[in-house]
C-alpha positions as CSV (number, residue, x, y, z in Angstrom):
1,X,-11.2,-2.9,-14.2
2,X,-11.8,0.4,-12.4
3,X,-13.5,0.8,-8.6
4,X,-16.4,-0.9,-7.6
5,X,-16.6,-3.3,-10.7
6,X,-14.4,-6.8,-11.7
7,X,-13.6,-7.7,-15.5
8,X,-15.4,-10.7,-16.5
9,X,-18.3,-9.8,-13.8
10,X,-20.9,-11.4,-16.4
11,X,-19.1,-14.5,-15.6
12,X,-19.9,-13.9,-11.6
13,X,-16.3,-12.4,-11.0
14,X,-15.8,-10.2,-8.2
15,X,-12.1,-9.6,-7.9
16,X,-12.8,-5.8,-6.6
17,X,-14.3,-7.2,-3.1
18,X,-12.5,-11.0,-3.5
19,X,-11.8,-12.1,0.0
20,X,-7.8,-12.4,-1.0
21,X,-7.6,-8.4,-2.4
22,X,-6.0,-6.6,0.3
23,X,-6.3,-2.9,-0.9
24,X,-7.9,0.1,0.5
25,X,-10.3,0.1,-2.3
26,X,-11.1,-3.7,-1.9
27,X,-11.9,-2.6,2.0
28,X,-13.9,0.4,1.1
29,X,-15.9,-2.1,-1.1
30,X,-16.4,-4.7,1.0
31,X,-17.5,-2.2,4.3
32,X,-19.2,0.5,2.8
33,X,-21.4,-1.2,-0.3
34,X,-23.3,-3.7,-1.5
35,X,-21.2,-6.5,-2.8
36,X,-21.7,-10.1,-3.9
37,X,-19.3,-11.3,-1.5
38,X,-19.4,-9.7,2.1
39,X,-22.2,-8.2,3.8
40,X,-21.6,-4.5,3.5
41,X,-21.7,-2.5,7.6
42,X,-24.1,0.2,5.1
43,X,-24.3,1.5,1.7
44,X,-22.5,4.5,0.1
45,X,-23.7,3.8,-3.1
46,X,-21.9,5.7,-5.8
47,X,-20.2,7.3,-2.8
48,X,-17.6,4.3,-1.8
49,X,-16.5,5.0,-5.9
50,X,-15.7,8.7,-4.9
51,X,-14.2,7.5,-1.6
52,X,-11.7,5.4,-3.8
53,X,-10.8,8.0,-5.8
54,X,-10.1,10.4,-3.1
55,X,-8.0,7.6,-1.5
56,X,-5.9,6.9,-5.0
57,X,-5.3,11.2,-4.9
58,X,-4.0,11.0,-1.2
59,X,-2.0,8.2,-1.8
60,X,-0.6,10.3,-5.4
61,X,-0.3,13.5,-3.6
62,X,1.9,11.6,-0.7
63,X,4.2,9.8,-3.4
64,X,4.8,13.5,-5.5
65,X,5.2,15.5,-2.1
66,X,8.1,13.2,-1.4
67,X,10.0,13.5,-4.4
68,X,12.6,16.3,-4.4
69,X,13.5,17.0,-8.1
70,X,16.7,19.0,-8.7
71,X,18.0,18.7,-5.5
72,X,21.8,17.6,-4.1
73,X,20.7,15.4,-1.5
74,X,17.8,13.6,-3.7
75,X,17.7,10.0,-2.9
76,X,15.9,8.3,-6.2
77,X,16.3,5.0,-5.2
78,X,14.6,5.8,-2.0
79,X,11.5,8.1,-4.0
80,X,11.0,5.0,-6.1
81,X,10.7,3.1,-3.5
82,X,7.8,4.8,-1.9
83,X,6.8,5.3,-5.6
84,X,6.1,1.3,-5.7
85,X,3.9,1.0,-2.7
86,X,1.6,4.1,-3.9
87,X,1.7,2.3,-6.7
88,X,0.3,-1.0,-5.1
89,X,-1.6,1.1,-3.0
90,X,-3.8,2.9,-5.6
91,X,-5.6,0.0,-8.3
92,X,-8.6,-1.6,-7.5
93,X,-6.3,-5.2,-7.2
94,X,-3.8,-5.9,-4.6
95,X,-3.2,-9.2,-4.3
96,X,-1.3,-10.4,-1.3
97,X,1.4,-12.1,-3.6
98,X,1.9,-8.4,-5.6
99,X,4.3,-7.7,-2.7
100,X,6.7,-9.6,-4.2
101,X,7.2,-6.3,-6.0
102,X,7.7,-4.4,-3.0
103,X,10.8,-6.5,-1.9
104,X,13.6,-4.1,-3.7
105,X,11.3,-0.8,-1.9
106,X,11.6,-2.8,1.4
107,X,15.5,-3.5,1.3
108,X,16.0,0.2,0.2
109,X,13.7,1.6,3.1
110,X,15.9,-0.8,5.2
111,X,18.9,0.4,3.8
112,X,18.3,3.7,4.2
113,X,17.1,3.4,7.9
114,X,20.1,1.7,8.9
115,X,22.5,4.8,7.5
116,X,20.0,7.2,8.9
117,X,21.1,7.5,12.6
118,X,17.1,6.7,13.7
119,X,17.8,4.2,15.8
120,X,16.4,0.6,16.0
121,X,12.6,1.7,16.3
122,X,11.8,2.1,12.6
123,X,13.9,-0.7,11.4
124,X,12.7,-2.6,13.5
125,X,9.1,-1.8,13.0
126,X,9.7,-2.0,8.7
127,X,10.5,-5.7,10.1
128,X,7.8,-6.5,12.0
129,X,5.5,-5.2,9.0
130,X,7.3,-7.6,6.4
131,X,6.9,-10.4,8.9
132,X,3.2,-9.4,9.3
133,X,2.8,-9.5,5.9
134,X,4.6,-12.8,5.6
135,X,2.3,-14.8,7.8
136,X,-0.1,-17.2,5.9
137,X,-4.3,-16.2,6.3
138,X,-7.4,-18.5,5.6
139,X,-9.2,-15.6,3.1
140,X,-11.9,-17.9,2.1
141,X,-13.2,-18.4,6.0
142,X,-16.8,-17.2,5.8
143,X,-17.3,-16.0,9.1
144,X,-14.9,-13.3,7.9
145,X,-17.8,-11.9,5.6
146,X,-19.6,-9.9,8.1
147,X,-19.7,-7.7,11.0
148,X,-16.0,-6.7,11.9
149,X,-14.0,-9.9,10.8
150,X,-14.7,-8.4,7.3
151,X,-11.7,-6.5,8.5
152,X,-9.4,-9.8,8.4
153,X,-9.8,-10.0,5.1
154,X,-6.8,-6.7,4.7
155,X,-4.8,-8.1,7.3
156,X,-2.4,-7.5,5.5
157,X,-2.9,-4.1,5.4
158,X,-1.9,-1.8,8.1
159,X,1.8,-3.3,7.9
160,X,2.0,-2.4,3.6
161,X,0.4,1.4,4.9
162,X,3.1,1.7,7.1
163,X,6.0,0.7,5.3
164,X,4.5,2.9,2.6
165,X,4.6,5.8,5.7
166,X,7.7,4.8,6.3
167,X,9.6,4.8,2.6
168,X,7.4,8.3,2.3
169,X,9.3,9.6,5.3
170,X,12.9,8.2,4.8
171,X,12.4,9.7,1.2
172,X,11.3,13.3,2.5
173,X,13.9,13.5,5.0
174,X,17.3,11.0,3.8
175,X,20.0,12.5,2.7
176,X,22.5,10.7,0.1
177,X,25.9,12.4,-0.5
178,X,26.4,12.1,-4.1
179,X,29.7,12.6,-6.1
180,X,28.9,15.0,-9.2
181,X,31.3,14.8,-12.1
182,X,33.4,18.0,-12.2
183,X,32.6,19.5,-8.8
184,X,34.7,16.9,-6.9
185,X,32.0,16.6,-4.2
């Protein structure tokens, strides 16, 4: 399955612009080409492919630029954690149920907020997002196929960009104090 096309689409699948994907590429789709599901706002053509890809190297770029190899005060657990929602972030499919994966990223990011000294804001923003994502939605409503409901159909996804914002952030900037055999600190 890559951008822009669904496996088993000589059967009449569609899963790339399927009113229950919730991913960037899925929106891109669905907004800014023809599709068999929503009427598009215009066409891009071969464009929206190359707008997908662009998106999968910003979201790539933001999960390596995070990651602080060799470092003291690396926090893994935290890199990995923003490492899972670039990696939900990026494929063609995101289901709304595939953030069942993002659970362990959410209770680290939460974790790590509430040892960081940040105050309540962020914490309680990561919250808000997982209760946002939490709420039930009627994907299969038709008037969401057109004109700017089409944007209802990634409800979802503002809250999963920001806690992806947020877990890029905590891991660029948290600091873990880690005991190293030998050097006693």
């Amino acid at each position: 399955m890559a951008y822009g096309a669904s496996t088993w689409s000589e059967h009449g699948s569609s899963f790339y612009v399927d009113p229950g994907n919730i991913g960037v590429p899925a929106l891109i789709y669905r907004t800014l080409a023809s599709n068999p599901v929503t009427r598009n706002w215009f066409d891009l053509g071969r464009g929206a492919y190359y707008l997908c890809v662009a998106w999968a190297c910003v979201v790539l770029v933001a999960c390596l630029w995070c990651c602080r190899i060799r470092r003291r005060d690396e926090d893994p657990e935290m890199e990995l954690s923003a490492w899972i929602f670039g990696m939900l972030l990026i494929p063609s499919l995101f289901w709304d149920h595939y953030l069942v994966l993002a659970i362990p990223a959410w209770l680290t990011l939460l974790s790590r907020l509430a040892a960081s000294g940040t105050g309540d804001g962020p914490m309680a923003l990561a919250a808000i997002c997982w209760g946002w994502i939490s709420m039930w939605f009627l994907w299969m409503n038709e008037a969401n196929f057109s004109g700017l409901r089409i944007l209802l159909l990634n409800a979802d996804l503002p809250p999963v960009l920001l806690l992806f914002a947020l877990c890029v952030w905590m891991a660029k900037t948290s600091h873990v104090h880690r005991i190293h055999p030998g050097l006693g600190v």
